[in-house]
Backbone as CSV, one residue per row, in Angstrom:
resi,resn,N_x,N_y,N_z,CA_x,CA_y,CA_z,C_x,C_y,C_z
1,UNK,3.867,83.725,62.382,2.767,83.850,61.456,2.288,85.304,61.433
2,UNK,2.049,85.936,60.560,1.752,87.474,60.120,0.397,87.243,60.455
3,UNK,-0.105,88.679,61.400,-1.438,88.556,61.513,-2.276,89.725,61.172
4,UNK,-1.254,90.231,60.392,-1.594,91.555,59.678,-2.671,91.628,58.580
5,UNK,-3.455,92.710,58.345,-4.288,92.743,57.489,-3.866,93.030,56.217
6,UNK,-3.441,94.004,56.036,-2.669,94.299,55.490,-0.834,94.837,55.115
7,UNK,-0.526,95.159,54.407,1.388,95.383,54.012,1.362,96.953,54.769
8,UNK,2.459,96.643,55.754,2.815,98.013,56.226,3.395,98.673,55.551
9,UNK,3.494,99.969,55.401,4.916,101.311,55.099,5.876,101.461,56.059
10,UNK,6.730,101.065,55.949,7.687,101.408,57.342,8.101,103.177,56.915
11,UNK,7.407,104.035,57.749,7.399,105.391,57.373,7.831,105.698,58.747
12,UNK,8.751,106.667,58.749,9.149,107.337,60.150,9.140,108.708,59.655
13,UNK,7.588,109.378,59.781,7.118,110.599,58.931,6.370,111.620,60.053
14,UNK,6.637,112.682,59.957,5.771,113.402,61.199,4.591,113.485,60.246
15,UNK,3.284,113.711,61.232,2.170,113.587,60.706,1.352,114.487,61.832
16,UNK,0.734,115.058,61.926,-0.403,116.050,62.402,-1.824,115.049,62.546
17,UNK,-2.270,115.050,64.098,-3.044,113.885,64.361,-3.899,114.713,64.808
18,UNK,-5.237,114.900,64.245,-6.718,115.679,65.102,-7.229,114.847,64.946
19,UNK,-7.580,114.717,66.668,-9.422,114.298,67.056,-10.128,115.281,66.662
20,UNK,-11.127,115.180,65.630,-11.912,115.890,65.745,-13.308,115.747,66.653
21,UNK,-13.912,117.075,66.848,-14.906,117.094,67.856,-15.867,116.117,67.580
22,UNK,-16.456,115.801,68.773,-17.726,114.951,68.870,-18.963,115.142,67.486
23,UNK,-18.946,116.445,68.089,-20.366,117.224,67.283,-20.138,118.785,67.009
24,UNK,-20.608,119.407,65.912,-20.268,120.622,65.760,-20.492,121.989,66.735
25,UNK,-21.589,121.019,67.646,-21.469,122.323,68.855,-20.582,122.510,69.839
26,UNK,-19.617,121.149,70.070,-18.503,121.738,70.698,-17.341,121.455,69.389
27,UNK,-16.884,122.940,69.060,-15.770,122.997,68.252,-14.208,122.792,68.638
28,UNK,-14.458,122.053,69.959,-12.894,121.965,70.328,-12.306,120.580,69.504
29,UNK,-11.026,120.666,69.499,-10.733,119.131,68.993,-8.955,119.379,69.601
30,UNK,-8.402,118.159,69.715,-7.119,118.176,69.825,-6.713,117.856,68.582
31,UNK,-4.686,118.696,69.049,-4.531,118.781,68.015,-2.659,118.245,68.391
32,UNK,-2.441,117.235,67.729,-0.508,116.700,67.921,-0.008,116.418,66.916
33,UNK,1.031,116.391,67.307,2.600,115.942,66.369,3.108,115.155,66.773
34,UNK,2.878,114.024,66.142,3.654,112.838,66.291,4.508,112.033,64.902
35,UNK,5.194,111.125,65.324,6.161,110.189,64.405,5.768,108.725,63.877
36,UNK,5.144,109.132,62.874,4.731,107.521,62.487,5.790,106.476,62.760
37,UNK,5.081,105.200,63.030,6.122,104.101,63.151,5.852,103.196,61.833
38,UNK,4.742,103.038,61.697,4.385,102.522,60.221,2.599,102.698,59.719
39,UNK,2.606,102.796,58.351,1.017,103.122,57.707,0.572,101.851,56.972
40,UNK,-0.486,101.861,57.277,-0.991,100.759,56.071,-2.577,100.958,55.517
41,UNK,-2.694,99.996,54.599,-4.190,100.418,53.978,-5.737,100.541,54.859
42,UNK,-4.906,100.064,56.456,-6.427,99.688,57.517,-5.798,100.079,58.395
43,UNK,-4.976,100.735,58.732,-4.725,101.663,59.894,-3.129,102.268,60.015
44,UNK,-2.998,102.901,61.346,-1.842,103.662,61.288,-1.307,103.704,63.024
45,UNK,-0.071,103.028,63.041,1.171,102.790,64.010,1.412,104.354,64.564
46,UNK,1.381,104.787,65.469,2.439,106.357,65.904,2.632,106.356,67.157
47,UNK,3.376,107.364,67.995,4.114,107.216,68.802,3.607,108.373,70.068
48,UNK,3.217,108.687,70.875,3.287,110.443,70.876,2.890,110.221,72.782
49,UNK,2.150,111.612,72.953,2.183,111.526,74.524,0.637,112.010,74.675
50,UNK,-0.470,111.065,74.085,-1.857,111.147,74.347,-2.458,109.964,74.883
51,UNK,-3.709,110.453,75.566,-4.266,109.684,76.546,-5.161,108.660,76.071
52,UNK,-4.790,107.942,75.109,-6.224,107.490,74.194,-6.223,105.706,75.080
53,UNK,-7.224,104.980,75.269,-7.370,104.025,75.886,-7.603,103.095,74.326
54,UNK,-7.342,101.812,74.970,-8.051,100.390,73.920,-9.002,100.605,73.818
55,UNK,-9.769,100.053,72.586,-11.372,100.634,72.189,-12.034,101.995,71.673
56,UNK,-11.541,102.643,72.107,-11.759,104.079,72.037,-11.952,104.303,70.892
57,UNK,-12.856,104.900,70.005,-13.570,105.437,68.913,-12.994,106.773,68.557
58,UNK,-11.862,107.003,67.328,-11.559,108.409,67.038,-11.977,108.746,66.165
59,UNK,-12.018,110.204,65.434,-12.136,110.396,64.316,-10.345,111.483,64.208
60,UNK,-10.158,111.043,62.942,-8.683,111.967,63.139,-8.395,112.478,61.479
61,UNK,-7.153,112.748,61.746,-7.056,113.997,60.522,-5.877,113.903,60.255
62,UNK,-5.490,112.662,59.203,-3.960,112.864,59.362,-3.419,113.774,57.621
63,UNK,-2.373,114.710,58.473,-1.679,115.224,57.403,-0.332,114.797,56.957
64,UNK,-0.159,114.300,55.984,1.629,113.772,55.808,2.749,114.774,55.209
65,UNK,3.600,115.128,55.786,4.504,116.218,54.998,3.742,117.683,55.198
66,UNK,3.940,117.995,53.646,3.742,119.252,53.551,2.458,119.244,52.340
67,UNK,1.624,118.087,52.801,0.356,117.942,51.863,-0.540,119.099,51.918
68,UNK,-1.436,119.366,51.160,-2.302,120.187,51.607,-3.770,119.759,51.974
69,UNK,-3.693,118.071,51.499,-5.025,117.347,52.123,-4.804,116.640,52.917
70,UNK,-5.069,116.828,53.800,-5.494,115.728,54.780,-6.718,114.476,54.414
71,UNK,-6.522,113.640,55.249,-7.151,112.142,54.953,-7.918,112.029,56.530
72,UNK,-9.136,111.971,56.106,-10.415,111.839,57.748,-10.303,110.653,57.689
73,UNK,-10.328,109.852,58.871,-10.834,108.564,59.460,-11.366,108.410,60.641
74,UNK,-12.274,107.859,60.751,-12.623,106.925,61.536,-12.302,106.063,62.328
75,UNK,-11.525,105.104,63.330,-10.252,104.532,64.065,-10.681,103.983,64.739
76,UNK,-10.377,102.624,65.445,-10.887,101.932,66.994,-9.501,101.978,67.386
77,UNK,-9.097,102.317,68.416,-7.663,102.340,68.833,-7.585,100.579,69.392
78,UNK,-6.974,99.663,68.542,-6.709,98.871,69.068,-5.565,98.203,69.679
79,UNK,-4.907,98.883,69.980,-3.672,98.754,71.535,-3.010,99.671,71.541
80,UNK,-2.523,99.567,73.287,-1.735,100.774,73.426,-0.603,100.464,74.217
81,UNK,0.709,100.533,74.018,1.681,100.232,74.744,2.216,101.675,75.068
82,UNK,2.236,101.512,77.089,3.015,102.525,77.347,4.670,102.502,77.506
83,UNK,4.985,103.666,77.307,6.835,103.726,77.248,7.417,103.738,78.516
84,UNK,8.018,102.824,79.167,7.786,103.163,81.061,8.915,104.170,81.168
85,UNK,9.994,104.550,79.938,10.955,105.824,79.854,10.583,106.812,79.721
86,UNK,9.272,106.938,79.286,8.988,108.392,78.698,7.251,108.758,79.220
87,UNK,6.812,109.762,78.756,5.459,110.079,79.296,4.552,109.108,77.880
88,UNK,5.673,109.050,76.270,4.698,108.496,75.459,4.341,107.066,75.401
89,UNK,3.533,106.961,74.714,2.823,105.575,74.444,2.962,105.713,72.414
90,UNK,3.051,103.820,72.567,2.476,103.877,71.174,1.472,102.839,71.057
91,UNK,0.849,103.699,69.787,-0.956,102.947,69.649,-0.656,102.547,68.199
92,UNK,-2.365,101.980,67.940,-2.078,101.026,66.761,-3.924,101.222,66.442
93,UNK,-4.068,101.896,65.472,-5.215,102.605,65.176,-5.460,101.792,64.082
94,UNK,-7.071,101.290,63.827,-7.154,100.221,62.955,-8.694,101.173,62.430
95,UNK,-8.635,101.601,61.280,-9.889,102.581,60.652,-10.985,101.245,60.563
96,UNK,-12.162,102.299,60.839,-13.565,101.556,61.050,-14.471,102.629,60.145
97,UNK,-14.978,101.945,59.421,-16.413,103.167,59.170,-15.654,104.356,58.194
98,UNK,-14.766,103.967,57.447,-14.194,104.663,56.333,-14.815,104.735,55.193
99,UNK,-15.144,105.619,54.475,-15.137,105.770,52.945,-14.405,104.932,52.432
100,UNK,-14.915,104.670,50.742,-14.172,103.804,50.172,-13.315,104.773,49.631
101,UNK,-13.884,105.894,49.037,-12.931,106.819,47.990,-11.955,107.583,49.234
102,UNK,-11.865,107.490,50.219,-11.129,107.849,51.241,-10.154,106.769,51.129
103,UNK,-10.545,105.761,51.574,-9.757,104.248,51.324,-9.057,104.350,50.187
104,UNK,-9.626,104.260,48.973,-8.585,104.144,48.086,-7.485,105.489,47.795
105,UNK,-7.964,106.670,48.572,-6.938,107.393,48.126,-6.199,107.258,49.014
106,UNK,-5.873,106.685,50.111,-5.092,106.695,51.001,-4.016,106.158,50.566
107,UNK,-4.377,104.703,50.212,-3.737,103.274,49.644,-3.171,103.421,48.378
108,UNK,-3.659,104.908,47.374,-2.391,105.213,46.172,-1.433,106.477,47.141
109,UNK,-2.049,107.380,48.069,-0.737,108.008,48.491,0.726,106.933,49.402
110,UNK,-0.129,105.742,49.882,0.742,105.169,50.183,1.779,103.984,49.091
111,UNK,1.046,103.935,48.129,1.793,103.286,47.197,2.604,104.237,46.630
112,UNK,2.738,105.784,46.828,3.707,106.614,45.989,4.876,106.896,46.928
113,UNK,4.587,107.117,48.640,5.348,107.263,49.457,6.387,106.228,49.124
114,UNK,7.544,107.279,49.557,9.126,106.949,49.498,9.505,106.045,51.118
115,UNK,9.799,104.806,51.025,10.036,104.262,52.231,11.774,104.412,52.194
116,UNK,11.784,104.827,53.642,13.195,104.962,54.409,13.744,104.067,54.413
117,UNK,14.868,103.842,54.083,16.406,102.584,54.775,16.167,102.517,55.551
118,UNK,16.145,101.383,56.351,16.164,101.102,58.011,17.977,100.602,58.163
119,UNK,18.924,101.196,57.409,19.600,100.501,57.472,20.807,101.530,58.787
């Protein structure tokens, strides 16, 4: 039984992942490269070697390709499987507290994205 919210993208796309900072007085934020595993209209699958726990509240910054906008969200990281081969983990980021006009532009860049052969 599918317990999905929504229709995934099976995208295997590098994407540029910032936490951004808490608050503007500390301007630090991290900043990675990771490999999507799949996107959808309420969150986003990736793969990489960060420390993020279940629950955990992000705000992030994903860039796809060679876009020149990025898309802000909001995120509850809801699971995290570690890789017992490797240092990475993959998580499963489910947006909270999104814009709608954020929302919907997400959900036409993902209706234009080109999905890969898995073959």
């Amino acid at each position: 039984m599918e317990r999905r919210k929504s229709l995934r993208v099976d995208l295997r796309d590098r994407v540029c992942i910032t936490v951004l900072p808490k608050s503007y007085d500390n301007p630090l934020s991290e900043t990675f490269y990771c490999k999507t595993d799949d996107l959808s209209a309420t969150g986003v699958r990736f793969t990489g070697a960060a420390t993020f726990t279940e629950g955990q509240i992000l705000e992030l910054l994903i860039i796809r390709g060679c876009a020149f906008r990025g898309f802000e969200f909001k995120g509850r990281v809801a699971w995290v499987t570690k890789d017992p081969q490797s240092s990475a983990s993959s998580f499963g980021i489910e947006f909270t507290g999104t814009g709608e006009e954020t929302l919907t532009a997400w959900r036409e860049a993902l209706e234009s994205a080109p999905v890969e052969s898995q073959e």
